[in-house]
mmCIF entry with sequence, helices, sheets and N, C-alpha, C, O atoms, coordinates in Angstrom:
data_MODEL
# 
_entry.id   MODEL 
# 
_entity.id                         1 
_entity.type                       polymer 
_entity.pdbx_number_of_molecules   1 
# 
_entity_poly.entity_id                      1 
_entity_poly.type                           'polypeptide(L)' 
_entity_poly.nstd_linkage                   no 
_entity_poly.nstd_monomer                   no 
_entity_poly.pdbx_seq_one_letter_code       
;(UNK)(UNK)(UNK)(UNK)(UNK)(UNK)(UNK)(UNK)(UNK)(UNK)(UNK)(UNK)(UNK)(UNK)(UNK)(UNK)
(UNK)(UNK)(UNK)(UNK)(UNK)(UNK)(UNK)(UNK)(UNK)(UNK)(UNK)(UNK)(UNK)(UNK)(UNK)(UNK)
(UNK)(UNK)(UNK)(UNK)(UNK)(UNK)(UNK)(UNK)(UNK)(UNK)(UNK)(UNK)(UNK)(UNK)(UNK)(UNK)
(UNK)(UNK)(UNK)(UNK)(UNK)(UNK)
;
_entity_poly.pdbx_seq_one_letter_code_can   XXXXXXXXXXXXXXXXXXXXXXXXXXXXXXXXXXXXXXXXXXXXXXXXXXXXXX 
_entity_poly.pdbx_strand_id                 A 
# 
loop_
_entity_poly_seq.entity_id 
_entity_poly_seq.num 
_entity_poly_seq.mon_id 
_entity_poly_seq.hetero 
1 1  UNK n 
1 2  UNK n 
1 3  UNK n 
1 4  UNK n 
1 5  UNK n 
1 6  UNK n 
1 7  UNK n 
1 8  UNK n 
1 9  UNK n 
1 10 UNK n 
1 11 UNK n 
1 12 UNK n 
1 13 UNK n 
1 14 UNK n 
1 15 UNK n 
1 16 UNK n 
1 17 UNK n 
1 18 UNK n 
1 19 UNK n 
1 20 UNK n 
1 21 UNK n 
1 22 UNK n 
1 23 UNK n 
1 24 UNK n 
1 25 UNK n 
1 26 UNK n 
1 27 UNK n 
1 28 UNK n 
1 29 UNK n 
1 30 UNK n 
1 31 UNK n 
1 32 UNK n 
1 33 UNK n 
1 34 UNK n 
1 35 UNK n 
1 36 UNK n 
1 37 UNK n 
1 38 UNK n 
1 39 UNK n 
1 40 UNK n 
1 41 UNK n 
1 42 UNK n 
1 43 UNK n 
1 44 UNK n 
1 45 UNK n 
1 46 UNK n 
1 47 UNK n 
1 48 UNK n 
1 49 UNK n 
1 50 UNK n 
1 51 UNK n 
1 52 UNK n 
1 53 UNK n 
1 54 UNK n 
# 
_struct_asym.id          A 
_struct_asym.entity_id   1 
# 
loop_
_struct_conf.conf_type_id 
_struct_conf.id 
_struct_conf.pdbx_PDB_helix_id 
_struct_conf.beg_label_comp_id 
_struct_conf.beg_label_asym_id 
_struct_conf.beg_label_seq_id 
_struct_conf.pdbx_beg_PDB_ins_code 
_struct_conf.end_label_comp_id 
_struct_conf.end_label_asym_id 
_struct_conf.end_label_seq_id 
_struct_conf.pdbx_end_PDB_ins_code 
_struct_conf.beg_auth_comp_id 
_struct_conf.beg_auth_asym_id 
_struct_conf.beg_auth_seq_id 
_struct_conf.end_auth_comp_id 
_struct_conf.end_auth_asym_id 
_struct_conf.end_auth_seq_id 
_struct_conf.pdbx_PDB_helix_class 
_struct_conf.details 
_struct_conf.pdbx_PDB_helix_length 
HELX_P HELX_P1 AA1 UNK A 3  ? UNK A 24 ? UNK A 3  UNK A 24 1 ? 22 
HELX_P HELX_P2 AA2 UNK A 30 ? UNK A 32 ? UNK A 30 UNK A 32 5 ? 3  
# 
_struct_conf_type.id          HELX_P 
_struct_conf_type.criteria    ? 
_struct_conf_type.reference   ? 
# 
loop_
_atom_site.group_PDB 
_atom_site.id 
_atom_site.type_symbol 
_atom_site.label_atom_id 
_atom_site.label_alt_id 
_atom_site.label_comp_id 
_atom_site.label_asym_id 
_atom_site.label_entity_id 
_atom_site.label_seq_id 
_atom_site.pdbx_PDB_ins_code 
_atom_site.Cartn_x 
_atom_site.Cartn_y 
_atom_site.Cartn_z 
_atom_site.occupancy 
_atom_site.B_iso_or_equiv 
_atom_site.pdbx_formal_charge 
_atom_site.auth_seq_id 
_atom_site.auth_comp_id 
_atom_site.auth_asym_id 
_atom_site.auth_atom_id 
_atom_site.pdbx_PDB_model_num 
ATOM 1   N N  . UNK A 1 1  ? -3.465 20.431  29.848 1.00 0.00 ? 1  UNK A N  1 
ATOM 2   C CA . UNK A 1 1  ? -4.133 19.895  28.681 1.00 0.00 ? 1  UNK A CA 1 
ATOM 3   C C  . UNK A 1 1  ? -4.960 18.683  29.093 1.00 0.00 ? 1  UNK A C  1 
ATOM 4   O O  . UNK A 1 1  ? -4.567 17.879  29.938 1.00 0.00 ? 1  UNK A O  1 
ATOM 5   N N  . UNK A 1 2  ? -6.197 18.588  28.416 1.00 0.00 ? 2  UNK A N  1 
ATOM 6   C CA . UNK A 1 2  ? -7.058 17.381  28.899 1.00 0.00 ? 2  UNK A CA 1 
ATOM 7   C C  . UNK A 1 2  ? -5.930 16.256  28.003 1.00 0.00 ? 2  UNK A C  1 
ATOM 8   O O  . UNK A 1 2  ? -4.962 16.438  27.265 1.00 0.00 ? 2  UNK A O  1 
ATOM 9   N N  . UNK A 1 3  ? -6.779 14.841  28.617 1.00 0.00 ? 3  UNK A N  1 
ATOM 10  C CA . UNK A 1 3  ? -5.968 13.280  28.372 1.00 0.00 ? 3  UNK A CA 1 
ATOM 11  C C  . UNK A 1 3  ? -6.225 13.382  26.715 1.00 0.00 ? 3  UNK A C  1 
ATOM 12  O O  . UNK A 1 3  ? -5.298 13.306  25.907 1.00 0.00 ? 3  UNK A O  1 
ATOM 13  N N  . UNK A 1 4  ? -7.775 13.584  26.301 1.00 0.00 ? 4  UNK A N  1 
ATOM 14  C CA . UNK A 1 4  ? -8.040 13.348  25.060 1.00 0.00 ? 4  UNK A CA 1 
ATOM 15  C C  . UNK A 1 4  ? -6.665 14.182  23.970 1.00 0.00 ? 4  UNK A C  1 
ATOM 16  O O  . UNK A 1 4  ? -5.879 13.744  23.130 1.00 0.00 ? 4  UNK A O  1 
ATOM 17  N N  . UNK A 1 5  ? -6.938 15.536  24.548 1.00 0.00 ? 5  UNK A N  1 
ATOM 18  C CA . UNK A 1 5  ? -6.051 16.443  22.950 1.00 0.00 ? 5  UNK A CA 1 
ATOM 19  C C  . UNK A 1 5  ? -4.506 15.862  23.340 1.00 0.00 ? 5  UNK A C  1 
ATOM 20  O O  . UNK A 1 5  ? -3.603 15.995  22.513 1.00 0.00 ? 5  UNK A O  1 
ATOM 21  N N  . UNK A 1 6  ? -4.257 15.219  24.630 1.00 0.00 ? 6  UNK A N  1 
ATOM 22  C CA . UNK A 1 6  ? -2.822 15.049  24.300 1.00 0.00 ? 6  UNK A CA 1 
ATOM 23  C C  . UNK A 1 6  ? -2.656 13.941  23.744 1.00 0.00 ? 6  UNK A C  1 
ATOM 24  O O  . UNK A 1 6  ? -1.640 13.637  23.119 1.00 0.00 ? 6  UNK A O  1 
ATOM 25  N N  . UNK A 1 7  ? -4.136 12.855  23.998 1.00 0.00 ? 7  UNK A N  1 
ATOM 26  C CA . UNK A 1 7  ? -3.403 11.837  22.515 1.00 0.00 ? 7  UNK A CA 1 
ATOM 27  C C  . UNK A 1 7  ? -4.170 12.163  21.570 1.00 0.00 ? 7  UNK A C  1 
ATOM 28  O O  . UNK A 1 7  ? -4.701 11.175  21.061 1.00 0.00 ? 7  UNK A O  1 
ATOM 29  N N  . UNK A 1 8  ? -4.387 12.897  21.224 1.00 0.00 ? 8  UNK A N  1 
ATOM 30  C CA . UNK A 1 8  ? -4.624 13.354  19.558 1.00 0.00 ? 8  UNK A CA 1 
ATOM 31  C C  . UNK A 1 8  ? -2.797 13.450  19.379 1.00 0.00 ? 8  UNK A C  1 
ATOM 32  O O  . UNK A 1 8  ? -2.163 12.599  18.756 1.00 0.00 ? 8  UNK A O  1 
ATOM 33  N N  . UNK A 1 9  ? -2.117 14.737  20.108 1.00 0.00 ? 9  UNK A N  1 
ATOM 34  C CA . UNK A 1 9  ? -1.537 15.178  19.879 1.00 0.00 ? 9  UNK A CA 1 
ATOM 35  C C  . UNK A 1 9  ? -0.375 14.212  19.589 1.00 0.00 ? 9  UNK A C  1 
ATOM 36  O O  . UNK A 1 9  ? 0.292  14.341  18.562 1.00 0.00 ? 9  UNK A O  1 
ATOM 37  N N  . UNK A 1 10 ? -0.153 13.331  20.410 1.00 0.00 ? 10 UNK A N  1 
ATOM 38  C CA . UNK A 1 10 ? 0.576  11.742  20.350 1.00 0.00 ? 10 UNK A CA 1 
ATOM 39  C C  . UNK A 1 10 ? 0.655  11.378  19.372 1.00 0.00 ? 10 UNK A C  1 
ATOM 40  O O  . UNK A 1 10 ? 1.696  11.072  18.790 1.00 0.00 ? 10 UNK A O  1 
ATOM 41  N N  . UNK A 1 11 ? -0.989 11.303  18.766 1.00 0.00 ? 11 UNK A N  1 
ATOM 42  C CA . UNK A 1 11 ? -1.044 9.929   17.563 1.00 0.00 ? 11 UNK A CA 1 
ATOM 43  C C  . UNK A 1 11 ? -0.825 11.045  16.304 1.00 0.00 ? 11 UNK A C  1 
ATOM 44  O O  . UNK A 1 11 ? -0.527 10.662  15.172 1.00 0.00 ? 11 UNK A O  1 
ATOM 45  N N  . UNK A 1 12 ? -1.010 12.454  16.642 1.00 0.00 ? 12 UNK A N  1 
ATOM 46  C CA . UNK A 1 12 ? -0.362 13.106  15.279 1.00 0.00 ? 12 UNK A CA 1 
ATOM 47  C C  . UNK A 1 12 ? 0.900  13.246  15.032 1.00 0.00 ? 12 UNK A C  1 
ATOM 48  O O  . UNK A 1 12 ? 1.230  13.397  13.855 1.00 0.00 ? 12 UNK A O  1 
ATOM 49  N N  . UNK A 1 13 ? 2.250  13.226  16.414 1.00 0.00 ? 13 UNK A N  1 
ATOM 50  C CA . UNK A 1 13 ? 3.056  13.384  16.260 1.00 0.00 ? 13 UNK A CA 1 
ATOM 51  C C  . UNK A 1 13 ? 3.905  11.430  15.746 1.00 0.00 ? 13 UNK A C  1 
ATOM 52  O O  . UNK A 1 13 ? 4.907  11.082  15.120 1.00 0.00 ? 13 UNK A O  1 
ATOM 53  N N  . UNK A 1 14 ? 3.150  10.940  16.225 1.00 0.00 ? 14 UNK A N  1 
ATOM 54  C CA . UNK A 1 14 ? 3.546  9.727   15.640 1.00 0.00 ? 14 UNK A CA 1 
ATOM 55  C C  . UNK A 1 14 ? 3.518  9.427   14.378 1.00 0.00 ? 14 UNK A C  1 
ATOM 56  O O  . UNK A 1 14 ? 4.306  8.657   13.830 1.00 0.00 ? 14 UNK A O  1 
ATOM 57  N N  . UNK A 1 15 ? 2.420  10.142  13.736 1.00 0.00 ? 15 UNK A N  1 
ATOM 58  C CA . UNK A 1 15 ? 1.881  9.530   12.438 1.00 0.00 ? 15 UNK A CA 1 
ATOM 59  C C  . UNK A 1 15 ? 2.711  10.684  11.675 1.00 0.00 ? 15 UNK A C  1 
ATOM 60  O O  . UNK A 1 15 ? 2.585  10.468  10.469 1.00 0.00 ? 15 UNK A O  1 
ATOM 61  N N  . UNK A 1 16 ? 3.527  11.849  11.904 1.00 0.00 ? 16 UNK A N  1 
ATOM 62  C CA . UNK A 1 16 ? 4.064  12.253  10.939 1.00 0.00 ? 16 UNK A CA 1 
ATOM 63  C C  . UNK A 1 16 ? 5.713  11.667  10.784 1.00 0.00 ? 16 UNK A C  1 
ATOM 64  O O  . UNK A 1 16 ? 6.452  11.455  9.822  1.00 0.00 ? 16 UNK A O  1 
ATOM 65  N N  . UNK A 1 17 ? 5.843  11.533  12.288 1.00 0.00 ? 17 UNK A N  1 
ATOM 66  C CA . UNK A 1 17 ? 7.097  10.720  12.150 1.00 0.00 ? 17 UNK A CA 1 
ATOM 67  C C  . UNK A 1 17 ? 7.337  9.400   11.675 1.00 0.00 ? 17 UNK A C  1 
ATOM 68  O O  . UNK A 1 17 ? 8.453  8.965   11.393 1.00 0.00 ? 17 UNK A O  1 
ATOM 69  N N  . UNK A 1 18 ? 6.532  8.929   11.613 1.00 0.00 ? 18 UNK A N  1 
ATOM 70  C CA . UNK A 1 18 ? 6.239  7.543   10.709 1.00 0.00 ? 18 UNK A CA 1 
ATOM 71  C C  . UNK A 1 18 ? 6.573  7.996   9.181  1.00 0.00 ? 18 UNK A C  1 
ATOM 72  O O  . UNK A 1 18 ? 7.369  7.459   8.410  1.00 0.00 ? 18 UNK A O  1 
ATOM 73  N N  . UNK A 1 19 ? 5.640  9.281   8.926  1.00 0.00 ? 19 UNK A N  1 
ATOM 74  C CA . UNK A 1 19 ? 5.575  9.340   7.349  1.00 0.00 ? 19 UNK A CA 1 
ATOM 75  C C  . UNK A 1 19 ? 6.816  10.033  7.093  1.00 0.00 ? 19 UNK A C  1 
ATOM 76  O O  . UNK A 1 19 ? 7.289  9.608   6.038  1.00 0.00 ? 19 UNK A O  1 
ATOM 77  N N  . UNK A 1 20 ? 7.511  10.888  7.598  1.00 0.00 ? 20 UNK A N  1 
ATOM 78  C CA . UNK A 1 20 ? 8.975  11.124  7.758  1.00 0.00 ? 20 UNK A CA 1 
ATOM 79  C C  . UNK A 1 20 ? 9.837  9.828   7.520  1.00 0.00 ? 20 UNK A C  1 
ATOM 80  O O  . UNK A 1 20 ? 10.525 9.799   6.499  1.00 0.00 ? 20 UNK A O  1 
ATOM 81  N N  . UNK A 1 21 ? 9.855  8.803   8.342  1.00 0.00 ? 21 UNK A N  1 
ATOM 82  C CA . UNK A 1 21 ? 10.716 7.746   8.648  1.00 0.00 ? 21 UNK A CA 1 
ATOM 83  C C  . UNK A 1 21 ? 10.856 7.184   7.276  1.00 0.00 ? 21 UNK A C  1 
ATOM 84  O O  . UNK A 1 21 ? 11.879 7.020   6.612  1.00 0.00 ? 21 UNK A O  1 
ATOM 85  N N  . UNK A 1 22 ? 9.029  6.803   6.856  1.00 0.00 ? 22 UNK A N  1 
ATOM 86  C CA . UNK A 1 22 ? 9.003  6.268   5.121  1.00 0.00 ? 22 UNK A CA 1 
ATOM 87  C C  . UNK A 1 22 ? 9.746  6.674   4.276  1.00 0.00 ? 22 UNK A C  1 
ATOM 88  O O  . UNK A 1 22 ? 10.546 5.975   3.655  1.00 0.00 ? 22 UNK A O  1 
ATOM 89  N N  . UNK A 1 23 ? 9.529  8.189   4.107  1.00 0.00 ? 23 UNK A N  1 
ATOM 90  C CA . UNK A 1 23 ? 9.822  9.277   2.986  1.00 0.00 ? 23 UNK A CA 1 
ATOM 91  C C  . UNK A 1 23 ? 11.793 9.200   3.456  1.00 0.00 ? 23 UNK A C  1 
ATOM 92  O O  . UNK A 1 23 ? 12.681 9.458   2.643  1.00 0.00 ? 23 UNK A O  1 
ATOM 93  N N  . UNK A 1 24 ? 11.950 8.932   4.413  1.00 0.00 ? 24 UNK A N  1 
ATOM 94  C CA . UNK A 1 24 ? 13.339 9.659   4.361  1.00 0.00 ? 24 UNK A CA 1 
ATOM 95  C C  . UNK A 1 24 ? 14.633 8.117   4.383  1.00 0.00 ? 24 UNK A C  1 
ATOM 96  O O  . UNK A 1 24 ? 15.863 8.129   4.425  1.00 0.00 ? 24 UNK A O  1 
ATOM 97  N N  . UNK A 1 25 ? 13.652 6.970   4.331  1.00 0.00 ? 25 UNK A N  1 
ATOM 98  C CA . UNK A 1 25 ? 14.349 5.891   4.436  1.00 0.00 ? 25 UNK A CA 1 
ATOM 99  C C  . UNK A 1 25 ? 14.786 5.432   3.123  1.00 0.00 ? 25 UNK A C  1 
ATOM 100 O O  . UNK A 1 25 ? 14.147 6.029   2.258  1.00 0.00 ? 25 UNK A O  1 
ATOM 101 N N  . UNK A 1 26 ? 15.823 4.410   2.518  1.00 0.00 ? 26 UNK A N  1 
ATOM 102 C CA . UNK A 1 26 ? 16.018 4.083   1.563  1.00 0.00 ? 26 UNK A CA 1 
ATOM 103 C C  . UNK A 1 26 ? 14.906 2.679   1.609  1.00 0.00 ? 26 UNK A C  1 
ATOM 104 O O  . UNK A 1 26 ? 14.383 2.225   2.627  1.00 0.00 ? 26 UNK A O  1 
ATOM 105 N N  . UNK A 1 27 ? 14.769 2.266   0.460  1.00 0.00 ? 27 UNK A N  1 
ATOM 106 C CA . UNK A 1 27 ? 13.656 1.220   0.065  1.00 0.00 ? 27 UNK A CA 1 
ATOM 107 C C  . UNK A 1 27 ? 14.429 -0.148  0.748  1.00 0.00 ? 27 UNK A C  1 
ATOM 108 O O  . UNK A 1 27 ? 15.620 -0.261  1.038  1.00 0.00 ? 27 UNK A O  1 
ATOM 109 N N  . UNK A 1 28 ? 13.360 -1.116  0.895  1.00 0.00 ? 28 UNK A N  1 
ATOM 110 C CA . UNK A 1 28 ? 14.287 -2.143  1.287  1.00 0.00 ? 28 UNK A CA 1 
ATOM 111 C C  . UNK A 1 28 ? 13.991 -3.478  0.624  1.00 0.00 ? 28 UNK A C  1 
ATOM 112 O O  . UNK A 1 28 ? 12.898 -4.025  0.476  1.00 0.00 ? 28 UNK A O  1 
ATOM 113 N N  . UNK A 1 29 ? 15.512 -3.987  0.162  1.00 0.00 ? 29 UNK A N  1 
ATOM 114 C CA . UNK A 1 29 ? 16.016 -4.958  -1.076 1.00 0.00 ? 29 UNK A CA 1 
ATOM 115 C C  . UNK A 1 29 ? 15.314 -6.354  -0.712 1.00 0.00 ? 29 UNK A C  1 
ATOM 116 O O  . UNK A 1 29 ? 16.450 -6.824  -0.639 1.00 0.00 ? 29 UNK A O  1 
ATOM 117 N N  . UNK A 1 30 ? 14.910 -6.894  -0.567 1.00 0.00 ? 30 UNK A N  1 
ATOM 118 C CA . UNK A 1 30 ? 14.036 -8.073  -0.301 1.00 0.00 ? 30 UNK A CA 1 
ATOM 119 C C  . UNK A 1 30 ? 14.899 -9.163  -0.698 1.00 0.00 ? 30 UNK A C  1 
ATOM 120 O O  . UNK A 1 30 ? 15.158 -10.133 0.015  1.00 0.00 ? 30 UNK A O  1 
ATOM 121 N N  . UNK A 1 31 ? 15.299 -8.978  -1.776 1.00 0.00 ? 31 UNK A N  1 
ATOM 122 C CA . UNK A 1 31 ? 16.306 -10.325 -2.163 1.00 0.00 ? 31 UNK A CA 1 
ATOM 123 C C  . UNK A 1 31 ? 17.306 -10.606 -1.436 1.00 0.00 ? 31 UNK A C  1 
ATOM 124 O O  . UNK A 1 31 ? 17.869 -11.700 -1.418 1.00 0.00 ? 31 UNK A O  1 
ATOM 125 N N  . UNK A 1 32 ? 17.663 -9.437  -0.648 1.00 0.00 ? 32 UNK A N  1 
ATOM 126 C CA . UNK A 1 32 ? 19.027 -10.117 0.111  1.00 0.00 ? 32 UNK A CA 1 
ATOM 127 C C  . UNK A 1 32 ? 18.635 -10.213 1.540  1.00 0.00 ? 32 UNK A C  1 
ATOM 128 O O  . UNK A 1 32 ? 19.621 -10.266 2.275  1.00 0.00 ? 32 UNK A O  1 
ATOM 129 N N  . UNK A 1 33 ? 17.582 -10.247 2.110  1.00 0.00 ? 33 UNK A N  1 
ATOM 130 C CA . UNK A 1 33 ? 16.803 -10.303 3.158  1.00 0.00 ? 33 UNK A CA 1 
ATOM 131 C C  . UNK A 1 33 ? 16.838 -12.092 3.674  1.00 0.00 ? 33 UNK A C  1 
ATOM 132 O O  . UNK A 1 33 ? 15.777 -12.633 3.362  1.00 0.00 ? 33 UNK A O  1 
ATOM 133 N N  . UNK A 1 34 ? 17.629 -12.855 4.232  1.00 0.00 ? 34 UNK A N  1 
ATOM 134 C CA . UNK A 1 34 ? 17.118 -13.911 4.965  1.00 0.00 ? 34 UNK A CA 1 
ATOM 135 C C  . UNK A 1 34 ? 15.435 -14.109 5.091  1.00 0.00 ? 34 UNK A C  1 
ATOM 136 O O  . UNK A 1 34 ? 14.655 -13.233 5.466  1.00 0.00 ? 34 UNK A O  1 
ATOM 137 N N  . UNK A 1 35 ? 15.001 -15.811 4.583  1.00 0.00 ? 35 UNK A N  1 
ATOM 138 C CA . UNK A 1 35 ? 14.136 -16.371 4.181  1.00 0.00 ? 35 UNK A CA 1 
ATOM 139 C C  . UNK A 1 35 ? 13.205 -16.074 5.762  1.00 0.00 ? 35 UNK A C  1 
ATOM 140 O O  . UNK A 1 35 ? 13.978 -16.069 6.720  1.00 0.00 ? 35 UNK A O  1 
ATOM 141 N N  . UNK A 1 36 ? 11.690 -15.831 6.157  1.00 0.00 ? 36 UNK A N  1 
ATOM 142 C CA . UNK A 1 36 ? 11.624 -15.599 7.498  1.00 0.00 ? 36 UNK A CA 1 
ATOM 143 C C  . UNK A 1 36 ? 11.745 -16.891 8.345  1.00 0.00 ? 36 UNK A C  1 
ATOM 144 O O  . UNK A 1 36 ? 12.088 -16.863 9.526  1.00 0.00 ? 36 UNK A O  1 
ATOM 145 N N  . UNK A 1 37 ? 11.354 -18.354 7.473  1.00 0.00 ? 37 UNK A N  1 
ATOM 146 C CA . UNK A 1 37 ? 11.470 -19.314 8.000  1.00 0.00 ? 37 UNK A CA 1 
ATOM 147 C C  . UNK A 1 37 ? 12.293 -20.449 6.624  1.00 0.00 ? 37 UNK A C  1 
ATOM 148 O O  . UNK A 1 37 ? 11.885 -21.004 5.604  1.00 0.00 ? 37 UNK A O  1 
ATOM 149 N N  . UNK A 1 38 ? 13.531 -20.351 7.305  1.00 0.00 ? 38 UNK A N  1 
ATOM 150 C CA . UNK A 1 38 ? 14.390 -21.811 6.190  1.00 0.00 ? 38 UNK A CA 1 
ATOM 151 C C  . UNK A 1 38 ? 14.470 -22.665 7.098  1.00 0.00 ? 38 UNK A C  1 
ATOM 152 O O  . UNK A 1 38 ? 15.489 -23.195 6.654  1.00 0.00 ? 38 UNK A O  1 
ATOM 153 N N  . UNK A 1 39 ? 14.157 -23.482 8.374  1.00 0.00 ? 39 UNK A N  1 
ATOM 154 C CA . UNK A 1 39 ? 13.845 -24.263 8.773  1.00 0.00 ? 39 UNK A CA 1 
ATOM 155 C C  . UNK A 1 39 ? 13.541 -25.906 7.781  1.00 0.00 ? 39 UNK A C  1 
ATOM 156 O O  . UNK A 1 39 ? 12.478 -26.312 7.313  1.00 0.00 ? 39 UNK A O  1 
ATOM 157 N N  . UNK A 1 40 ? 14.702 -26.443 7.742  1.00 0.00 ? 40 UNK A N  1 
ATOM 158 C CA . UNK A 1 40 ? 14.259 -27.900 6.639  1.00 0.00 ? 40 UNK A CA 1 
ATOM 159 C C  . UNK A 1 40 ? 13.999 -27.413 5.256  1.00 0.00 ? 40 UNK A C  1 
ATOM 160 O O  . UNK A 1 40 ? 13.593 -28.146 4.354  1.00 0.00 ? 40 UNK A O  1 
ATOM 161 N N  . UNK A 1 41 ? 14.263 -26.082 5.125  1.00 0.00 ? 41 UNK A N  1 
ATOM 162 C CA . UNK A 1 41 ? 14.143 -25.738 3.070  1.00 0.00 ? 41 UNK A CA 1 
ATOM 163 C C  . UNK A 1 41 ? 15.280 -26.118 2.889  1.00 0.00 ? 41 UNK A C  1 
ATOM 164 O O  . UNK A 1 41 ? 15.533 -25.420 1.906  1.00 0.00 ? 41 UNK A O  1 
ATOM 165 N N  . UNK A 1 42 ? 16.169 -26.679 3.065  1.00 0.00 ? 42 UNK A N  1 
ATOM 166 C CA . UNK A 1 42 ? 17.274 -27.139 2.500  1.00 0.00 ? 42 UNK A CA 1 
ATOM 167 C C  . UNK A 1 42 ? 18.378 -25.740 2.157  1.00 0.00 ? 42 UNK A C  1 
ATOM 168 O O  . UNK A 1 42 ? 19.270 -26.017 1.354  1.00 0.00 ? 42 UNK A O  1 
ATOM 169 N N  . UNK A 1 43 ? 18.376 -24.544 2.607  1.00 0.00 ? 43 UNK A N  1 
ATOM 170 C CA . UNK A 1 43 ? 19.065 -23.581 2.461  1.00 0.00 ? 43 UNK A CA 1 
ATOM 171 C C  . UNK A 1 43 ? 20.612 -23.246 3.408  1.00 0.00 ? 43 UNK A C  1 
ATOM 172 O O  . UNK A 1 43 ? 20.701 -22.901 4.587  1.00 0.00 ? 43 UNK A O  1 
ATOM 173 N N  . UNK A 1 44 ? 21.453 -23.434 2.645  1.00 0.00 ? 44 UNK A N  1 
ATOM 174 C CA . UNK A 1 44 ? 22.609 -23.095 4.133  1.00 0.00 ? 44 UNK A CA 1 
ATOM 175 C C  . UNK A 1 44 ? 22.458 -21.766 4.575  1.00 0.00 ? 44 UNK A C  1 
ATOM 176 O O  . UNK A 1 44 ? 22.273 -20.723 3.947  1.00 0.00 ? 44 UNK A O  1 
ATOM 177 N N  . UNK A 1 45 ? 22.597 -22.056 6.039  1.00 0.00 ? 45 UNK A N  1 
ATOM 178 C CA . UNK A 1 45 ? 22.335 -20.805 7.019  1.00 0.00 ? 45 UNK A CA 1 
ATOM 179 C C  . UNK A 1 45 ? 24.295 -20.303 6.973  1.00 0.00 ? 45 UNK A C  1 
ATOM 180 O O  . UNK A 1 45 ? 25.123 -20.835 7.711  1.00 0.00 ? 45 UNK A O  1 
ATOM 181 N N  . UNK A 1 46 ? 24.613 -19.256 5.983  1.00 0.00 ? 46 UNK A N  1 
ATOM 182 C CA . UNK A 1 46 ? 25.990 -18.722 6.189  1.00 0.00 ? 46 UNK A CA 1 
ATOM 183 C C  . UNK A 1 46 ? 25.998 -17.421 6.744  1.00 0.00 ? 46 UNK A C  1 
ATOM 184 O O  . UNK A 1 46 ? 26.794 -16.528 6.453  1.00 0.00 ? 46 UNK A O  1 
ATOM 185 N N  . UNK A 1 47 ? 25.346 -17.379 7.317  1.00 0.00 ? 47 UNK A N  1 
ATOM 186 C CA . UNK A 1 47 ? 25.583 -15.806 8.402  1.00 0.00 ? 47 UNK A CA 1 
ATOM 187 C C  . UNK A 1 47 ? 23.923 -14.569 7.929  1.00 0.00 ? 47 UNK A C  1 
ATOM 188 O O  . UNK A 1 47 ? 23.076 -14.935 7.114  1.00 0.00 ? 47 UNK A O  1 
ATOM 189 N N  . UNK A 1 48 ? 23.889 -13.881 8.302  1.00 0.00 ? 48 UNK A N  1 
ATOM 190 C CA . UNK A 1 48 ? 22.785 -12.878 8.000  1.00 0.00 ? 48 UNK A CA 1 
ATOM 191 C C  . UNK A 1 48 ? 22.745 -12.215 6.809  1.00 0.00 ? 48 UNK A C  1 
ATOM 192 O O  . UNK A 1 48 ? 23.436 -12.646 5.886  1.00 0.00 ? 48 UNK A O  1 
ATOM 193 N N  . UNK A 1 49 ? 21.749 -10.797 6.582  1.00 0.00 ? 49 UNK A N  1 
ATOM 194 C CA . UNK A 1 49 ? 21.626 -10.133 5.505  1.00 0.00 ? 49 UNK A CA 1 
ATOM 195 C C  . UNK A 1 49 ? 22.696 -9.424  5.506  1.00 0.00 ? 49 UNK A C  1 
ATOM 196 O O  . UNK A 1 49 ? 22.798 -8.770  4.468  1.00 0.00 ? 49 UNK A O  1 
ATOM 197 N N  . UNK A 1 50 ? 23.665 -9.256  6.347  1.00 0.00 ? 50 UNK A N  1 
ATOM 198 C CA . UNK A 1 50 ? 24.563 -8.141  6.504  1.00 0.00 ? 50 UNK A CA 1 
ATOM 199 C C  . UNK A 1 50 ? 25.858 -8.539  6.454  1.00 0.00 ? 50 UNK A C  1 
ATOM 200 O O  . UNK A 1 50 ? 26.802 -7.755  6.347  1.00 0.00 ? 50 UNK A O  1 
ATOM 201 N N  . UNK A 1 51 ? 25.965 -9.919  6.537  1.00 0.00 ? 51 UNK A N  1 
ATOM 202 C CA . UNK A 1 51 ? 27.168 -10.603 5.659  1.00 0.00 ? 51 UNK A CA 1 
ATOM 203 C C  . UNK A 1 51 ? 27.200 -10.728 3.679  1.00 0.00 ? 51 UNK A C  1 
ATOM 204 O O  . UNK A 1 51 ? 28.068 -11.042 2.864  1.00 0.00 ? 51 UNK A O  1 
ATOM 205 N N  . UNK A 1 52 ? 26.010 -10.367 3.605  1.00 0.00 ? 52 UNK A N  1 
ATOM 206 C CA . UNK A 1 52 ? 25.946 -10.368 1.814  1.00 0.00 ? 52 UNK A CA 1 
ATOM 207 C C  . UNK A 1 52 ? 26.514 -9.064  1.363  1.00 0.00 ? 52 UNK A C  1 
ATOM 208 O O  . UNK A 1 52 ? 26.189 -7.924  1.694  1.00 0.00 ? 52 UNK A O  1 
ATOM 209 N N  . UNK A 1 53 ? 27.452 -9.487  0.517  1.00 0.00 ? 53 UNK A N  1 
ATOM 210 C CA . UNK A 1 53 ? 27.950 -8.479  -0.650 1.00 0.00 ? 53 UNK A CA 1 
ATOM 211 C C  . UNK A 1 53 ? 27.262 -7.482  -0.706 1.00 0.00 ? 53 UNK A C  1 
ATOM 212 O O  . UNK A 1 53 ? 26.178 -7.488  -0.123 1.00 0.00 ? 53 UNK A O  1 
ATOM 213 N N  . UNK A 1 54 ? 27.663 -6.421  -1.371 1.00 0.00 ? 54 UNK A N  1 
ATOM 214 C CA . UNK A 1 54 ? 26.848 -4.851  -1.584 1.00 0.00 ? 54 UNK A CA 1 
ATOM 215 C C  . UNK A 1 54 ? 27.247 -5.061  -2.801 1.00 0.00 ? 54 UNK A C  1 
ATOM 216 O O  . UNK A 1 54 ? 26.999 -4.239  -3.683 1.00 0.00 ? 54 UNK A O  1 
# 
């Protein structure tokens, strides 16, 4: 196979597994997501998103 059709073939097999990954993932909760920067916001750091309650 030439270089070109095998990255076609790449970026198609990527791009459906991407849209797979979307479609087949559960949504994700934002509120219980750690701040990206609490640095001096005055927030206590008590462990990650995965120490919070369900």
């Amino acid at each position: 196979m030439k270089p070109a059709a095998l990255r076609t073939v790449f970026w198609l097999l990527f791009a459906a597994f991407l849209a797979w990954d979307y479609n087949a993932s559960p949504p994700v909760d934002l509120r219980w997501e750690l701040a990206p920067i609490a640095a001096g916001s005055g927030q206590a750091t008590q462990g990650g998103h995965c120490s919070m309650p369900e």
